[in-house]
C-alpha positions, -999 to 999 in steps of 0.1 A, spaced: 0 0 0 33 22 11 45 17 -24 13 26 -42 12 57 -17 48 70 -33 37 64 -66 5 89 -60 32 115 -46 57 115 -74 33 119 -100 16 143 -82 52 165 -75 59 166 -111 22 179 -119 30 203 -91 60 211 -109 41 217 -142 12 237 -124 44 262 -108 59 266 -144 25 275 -158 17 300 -133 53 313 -138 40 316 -172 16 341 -165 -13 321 -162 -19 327 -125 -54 306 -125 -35 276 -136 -36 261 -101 -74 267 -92 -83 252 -131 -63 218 -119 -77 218 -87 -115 225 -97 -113 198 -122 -89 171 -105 -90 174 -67 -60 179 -47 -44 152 -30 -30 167 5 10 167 14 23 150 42 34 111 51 9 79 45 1 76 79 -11 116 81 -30 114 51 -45 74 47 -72 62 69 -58 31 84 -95 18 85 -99 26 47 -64 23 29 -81 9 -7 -109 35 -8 -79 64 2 -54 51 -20 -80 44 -57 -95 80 -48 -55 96 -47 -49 72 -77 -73 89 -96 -67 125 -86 -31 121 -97 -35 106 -129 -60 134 -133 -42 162 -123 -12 155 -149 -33 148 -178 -51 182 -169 -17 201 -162 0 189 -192 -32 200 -215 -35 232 -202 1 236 -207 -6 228 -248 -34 248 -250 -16 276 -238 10 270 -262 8 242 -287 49 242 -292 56 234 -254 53 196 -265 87 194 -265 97 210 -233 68 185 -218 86 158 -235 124 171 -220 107 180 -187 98 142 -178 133 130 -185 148 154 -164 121 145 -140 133 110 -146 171 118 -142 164 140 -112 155 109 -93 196 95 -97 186 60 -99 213 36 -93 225 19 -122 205 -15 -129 221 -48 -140 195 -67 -159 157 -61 -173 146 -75 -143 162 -51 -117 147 -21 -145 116 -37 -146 111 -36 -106 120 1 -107 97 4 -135 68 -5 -113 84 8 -84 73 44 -97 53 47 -124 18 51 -115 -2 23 -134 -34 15 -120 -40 4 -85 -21 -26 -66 -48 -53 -68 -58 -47 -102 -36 -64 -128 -24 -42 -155 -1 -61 -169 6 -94 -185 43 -104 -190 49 -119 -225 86 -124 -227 115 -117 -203 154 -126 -205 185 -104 -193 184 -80 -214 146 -68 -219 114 -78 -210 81 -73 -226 45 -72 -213 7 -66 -226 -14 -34 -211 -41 -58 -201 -61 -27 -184 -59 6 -199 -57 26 -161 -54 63 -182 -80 66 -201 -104 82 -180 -80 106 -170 -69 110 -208 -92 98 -233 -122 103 -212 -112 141 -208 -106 145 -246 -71 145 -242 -44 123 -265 -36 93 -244 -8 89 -273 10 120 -255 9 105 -221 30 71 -235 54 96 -252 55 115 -220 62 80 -204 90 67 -224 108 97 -220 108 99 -185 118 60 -182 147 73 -204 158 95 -181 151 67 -155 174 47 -169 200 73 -184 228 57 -162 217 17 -168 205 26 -211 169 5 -207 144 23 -225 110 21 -231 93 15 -263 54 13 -267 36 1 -295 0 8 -302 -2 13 -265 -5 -19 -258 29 -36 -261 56 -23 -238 94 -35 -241 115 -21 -215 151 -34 -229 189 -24 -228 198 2 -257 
């Protein structure tokens, strides 16, 4: 549950990240149009802010906001200017790097990171079904697409998020060279470059 708990609060420090940069911007109602249409999830440790008598309910509802708040951060972002794709796309492998991951040894070790801290549907839902694995990569099936109501659902291009994605698992990996490459959004092989 711990684990699922620092997944919610990464994601949601990088939206935080995104929602500073666009009121730096100038748009100073960035913050309220996230919060109005996502939620906020509050700060503080998992004991301050998860119900011991209701961890599943706390933890799908936080789930949720995050994966809400990014998609609505990042689209407000490209609305305000179409050309920031790029910087969106550099921003989540710095966001990646920033975390100094140690250097990983086989697509095993990479894959446990993976999941580790990328947000990806809740912990007792299975998202993914592993089709192949050796040293050097492994690949899996999206057996539950956990982003499209956040996305797709909000008319916003799931596509970007998985571009968003492999970029920031690049910078993830920038000391161990695994990298992520998704096809059709349903095939995933995270594999040594």
């Amino acid at each position: 549950m711990k684990n699922q708990f620092n997944r919610i609060m990464l994601l949601d420090e990088i939206t935080n990240q995104l929602v500073a940069f666009g009121m730096n911007r100038g748009d100073e109602k960035f913050a309220d149009y996230v919060d109005l249409n996502c939620g906020a999830i509050p700060q503080g440790r998992y004991d301050q802010i998860i119900d011991p008598q209701a961890p599943q309910q706390f933890l799908s509802l936080y789930t949720q906001i995050a994966d809400k708040r990014f998609a609505f951060a990042v689209n407000r972002l490209l609305n305000l200017n179409p050309a920031m794709k790029e910087s969106l796309i550099d921003f989540c492998r710095r966001s990646g790097q920033a975390l100094n991951l140690p250097v990983v040894e086989n697509a095993e070790q990479a894959f446990c990171s993976y999941c580790a801290l990328v947000l990806d549907g809740l912990p007792w839902e299975q998202t993914k079904e592993i089709l192949e694995k050796n040293e050097c990569k492994i690949i899996w099936k999206k057996i539950f697409e956990s982003h499209e109501t956040a996305w797709n659902g909000n008319g916003f291009d799931i596509g970007f998020y998985y571009e968003l994605l492999q970029s920031f698992v690049e910078g993830l990996f920038f000391k161990s060279g695994f990298t992520l490459k998704i096809t059709d959004q349903k095939i995933f092989e995270l594999s040594k470059s």
